[in-house]
C-alpha positions in Angstrom: 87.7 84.2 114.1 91.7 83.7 114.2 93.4 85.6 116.7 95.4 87.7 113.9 92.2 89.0 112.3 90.7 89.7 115.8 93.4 91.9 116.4 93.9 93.6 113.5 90.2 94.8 114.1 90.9 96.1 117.4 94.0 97.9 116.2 91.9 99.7 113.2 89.0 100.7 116.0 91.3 102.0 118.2 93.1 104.1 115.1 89.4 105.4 114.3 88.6 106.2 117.7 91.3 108.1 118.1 91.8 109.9 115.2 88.1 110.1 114.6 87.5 111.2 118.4 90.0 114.2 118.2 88.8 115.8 114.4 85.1 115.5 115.8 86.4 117.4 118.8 87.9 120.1 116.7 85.1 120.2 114.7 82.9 120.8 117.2 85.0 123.3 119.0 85.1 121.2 121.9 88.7 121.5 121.3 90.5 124.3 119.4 93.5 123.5 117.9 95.9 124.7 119.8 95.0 121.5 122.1 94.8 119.2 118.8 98.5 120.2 118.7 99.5 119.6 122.4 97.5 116.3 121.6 99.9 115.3 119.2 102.9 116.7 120.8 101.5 113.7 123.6 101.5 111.2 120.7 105.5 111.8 119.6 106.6 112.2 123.5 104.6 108.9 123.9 106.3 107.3 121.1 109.6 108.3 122.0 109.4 107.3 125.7 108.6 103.9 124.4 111.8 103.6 123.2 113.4 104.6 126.3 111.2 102.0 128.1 112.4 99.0 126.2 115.9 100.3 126.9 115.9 101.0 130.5 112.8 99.7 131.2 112.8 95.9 129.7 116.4 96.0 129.0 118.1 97.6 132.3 120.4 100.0 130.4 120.6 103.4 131.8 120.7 105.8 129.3 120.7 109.3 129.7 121.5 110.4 126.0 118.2 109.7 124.6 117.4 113.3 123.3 120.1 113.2 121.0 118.9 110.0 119.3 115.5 112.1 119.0 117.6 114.6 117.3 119.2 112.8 114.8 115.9 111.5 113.8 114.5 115.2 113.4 117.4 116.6 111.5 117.8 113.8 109.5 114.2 113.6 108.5 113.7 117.4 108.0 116.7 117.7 105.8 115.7 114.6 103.3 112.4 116.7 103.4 113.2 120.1 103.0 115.7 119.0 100.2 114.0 116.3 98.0 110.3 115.3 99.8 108.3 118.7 99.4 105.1 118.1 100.4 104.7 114.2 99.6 103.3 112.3 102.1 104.8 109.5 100.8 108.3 111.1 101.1 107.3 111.8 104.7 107.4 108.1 105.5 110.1 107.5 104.1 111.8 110.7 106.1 110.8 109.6 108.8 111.6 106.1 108.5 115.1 107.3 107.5 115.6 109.1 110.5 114.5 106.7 112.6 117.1 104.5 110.6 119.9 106.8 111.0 119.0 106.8 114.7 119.7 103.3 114.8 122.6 103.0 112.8 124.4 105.7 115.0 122.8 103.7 118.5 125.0 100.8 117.2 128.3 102.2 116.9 127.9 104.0 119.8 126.6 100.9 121.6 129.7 99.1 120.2 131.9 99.7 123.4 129.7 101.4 125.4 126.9 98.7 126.1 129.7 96.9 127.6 129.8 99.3 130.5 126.8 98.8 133.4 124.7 100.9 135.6 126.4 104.5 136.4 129.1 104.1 133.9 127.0 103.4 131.1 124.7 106.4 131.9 127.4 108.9 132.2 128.6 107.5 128.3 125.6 108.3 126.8 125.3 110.9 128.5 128.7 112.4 127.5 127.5 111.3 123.7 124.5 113.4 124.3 126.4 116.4 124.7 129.0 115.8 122.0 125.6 116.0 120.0 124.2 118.8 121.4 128.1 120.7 120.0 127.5 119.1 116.4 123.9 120.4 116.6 125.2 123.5 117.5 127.5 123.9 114.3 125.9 122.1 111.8 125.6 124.7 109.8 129.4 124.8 109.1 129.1 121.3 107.2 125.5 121.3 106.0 124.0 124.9 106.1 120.7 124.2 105.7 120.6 122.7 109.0 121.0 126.1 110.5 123.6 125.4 113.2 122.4 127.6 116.5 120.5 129.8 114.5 118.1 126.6 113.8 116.5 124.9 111.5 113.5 126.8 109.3 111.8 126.1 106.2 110.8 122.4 107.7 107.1 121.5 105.8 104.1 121.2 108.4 103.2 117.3 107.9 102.4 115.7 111.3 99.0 115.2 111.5 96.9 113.4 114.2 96.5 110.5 111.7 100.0 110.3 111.7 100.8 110.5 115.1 98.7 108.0 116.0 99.6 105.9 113.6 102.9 105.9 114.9 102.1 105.3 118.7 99.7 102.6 118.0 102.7 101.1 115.9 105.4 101.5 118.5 103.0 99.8 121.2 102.0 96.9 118.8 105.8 96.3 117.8 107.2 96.7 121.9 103.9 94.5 122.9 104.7 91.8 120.1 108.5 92.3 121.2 108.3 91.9 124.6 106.0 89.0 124.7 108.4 86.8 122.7 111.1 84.4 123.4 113.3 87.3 122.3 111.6 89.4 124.5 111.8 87.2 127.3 115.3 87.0 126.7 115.6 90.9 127.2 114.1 90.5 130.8 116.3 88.0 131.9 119.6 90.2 131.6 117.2 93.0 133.4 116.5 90.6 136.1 120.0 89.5 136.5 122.8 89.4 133.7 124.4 87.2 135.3 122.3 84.3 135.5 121.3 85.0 132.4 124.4 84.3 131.0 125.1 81.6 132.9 121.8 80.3 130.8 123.8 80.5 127.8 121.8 83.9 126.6 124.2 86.4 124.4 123.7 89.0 126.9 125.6 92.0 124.5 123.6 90.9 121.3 120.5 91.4 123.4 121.5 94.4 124.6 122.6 96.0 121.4 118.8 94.9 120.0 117.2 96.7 122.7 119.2 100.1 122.7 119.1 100.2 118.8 115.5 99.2 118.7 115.0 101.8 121.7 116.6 104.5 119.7 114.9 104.0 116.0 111.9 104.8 117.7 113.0 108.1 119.5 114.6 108.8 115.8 110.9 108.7 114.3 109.3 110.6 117.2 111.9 112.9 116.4 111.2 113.3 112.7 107.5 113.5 113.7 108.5 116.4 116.2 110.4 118.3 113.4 107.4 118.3 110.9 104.8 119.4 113.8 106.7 122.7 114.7 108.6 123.0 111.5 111.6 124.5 113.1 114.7 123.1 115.1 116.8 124.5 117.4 119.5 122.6 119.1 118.1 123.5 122.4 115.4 121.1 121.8 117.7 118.0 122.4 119.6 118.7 125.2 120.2 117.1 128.3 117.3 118.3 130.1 114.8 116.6 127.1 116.8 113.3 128.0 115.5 113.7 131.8 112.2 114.7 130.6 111.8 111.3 129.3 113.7 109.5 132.1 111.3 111.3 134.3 108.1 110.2 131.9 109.4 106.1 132.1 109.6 106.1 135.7 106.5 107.8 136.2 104.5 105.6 134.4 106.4 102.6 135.7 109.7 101.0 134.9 108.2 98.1 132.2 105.0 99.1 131.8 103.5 100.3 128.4 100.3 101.7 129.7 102.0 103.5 132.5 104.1 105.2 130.1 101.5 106.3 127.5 99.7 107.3 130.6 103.0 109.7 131.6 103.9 111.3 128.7 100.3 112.4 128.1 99.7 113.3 131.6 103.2 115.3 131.7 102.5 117.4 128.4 98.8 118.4 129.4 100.0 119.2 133.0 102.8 121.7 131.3 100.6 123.0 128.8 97.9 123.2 131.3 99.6 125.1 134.2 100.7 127.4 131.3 97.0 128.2 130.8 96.1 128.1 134.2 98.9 130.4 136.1 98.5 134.2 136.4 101.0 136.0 133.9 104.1 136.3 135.2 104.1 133.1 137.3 104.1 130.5 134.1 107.5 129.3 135.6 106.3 128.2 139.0 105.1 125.4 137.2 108.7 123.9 137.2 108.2 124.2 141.4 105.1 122.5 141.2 105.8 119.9 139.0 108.8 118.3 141.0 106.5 118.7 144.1 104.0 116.5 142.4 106.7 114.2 141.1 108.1 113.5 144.3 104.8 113.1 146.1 103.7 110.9 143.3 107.0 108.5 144.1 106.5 108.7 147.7 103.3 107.4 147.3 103.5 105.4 143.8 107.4 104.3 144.0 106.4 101.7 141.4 105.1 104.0 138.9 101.6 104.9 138.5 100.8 101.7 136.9 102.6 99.0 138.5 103.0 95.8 137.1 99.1 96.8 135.1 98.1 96.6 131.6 95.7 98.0 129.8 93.7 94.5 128.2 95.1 95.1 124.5 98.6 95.2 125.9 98.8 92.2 127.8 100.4 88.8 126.5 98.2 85.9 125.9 99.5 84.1 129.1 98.9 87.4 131.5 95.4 87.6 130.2 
């Protein structure tokens, strides 16, 4: 059987699995569906940490303005629904595929001249870009009213499904798995491993860069749309800085590099919120942001590579790592 066909298999049975696992779940009322939701709220966390990972992860660019790219995606996508999609799930894809466009365009003209900055000085750009954001999130509703400004976004159509959601995260593995095991891919490591050298290798170090940030962002632009049209309201307070660290937080977690160990993260760190939330006596919900960095930094003192490592799971691995 050709390798292409052989995957293609595995990537439908995990898609069934999934998807099939979590309605027969909810059918059975194994799990009710609040959970279903927190389940997908994994899913677009997932999705959009993946983008973070290829660009600090493969790529080496520290970026701490991710949440805003996530926003552009949501409010971009919500608005081309609210205003001409309805309930088409047609239109949906193509909302979401939009904002996950509009992510990207906006990535490269910001990456323009800040990509040639490094280390500290790149993340305190985007992270300045962030909160320029964050203000035109704020008063949106001066230019475009139906994004509701700081009174937030309503009247936003209830499309994400689990189908969808897992859709999109088996997509975003299969396209940073295909992308990172290529000569292209390759190329991004280099410039992690050492710029320099790299160029000295004749490797267009900016042009590689700029792929990986604007790749990096499109995705957080989908998992924003997808975010949008699972809680069908927005309010700027969802993309501010702090949303950017969750992420940081979820990538370095799982393990600088490492698909698994992010997937692994994100759906680790949403359970773990939603579950202290359930867990915790009234009143004391909030000590879950004391016990959560106590976890995190026990988990780095004794996992200071991430919880995976350099590890796969098997489906992730290249053809030469197998």
């Amino acid at each position: 059987m050709p390798g292409s066909l052989r995957n293609l298999i595995k990537i439908l049975a995990a898609y069934a699995l999934l998807s099939g696992g979590v309605f027969l779940l909810a059918a059975t009322g194994i799990a009710n569906p609040y959970w279903v939701r927190i389940f997908e709220l994994a899913c677009v966390v997932a999705i959009s940490a993946q983008g973070l990972n290829i660009i600090y992860g493969y790529t080496g660019l520290f970026s701490l303005g991710h949440a805003a790219f996530y926003g552009i995606g949501a409010y971009v996508a919500a608005y081309l629904m609210k205003t001409y999609g309805g309930q088409s799930q047609a239109a949906f894809l193509v909302a979401l595929l939009a904002g996950g466009g509009a992510a990207a365009v906006v990535a490269l003209l910001i990456g323009l001249p800040t990509l040639r900055l490094t280390s500290d000085y790149l993340g305190i750009a985007t992270l300045g870009f962030g909160i320029i954001m964050k203000v035109i999130f704020d008063n949106a509703d001066s230019f475009l009213p139906d994004l509701g400004g700081a009174r937030g976004m309503t009247g936003i159509a209830k499309m994400t499904t689990v189908p969808w959601v897992v859709f999109f995260l088996l997509a975003s593995l299969l396209a940073v798995r295909n992308m990172i095991h290529s000569s292209y891919g390759r190329a991004i490591l280099s410039i992690r491993e050492d710029e320099i050298a790299a160029e000295m290798m004749g490797i267009d170090t900016f042009r590689y860069k700029m792929a990986g940030f604007v790749t990096g962002c499109a995705f957080a632009g989908v998992a924003g749309g997808l975010y949008a049209h699972l809680y069908t309201f927005l309010h700027p307070s969802n993309f501010d800085f702090f949303k950017s660290i969750d992420i940081l937080v979820i990538v370095v977690l799982g393990g600088l590099g490492n698909m698994s160990g992010t997937v692994a993260a994100s759906f680790g760190w949403v359970f773990l919120l939603e579950g202290l939330r359930v867990v915790l006596p009234p009143g004391y919900v909030e000590l879950r942001w004391v016990l959560i960095p106590v976890l995190l930094i026990v988990t780095m003192l004794l996992r200071p590579q991430g919880l995976f490592g350099s590890r796969e799971f098997p489906f992730l691995r290249g053809r030469l790592d197998r």
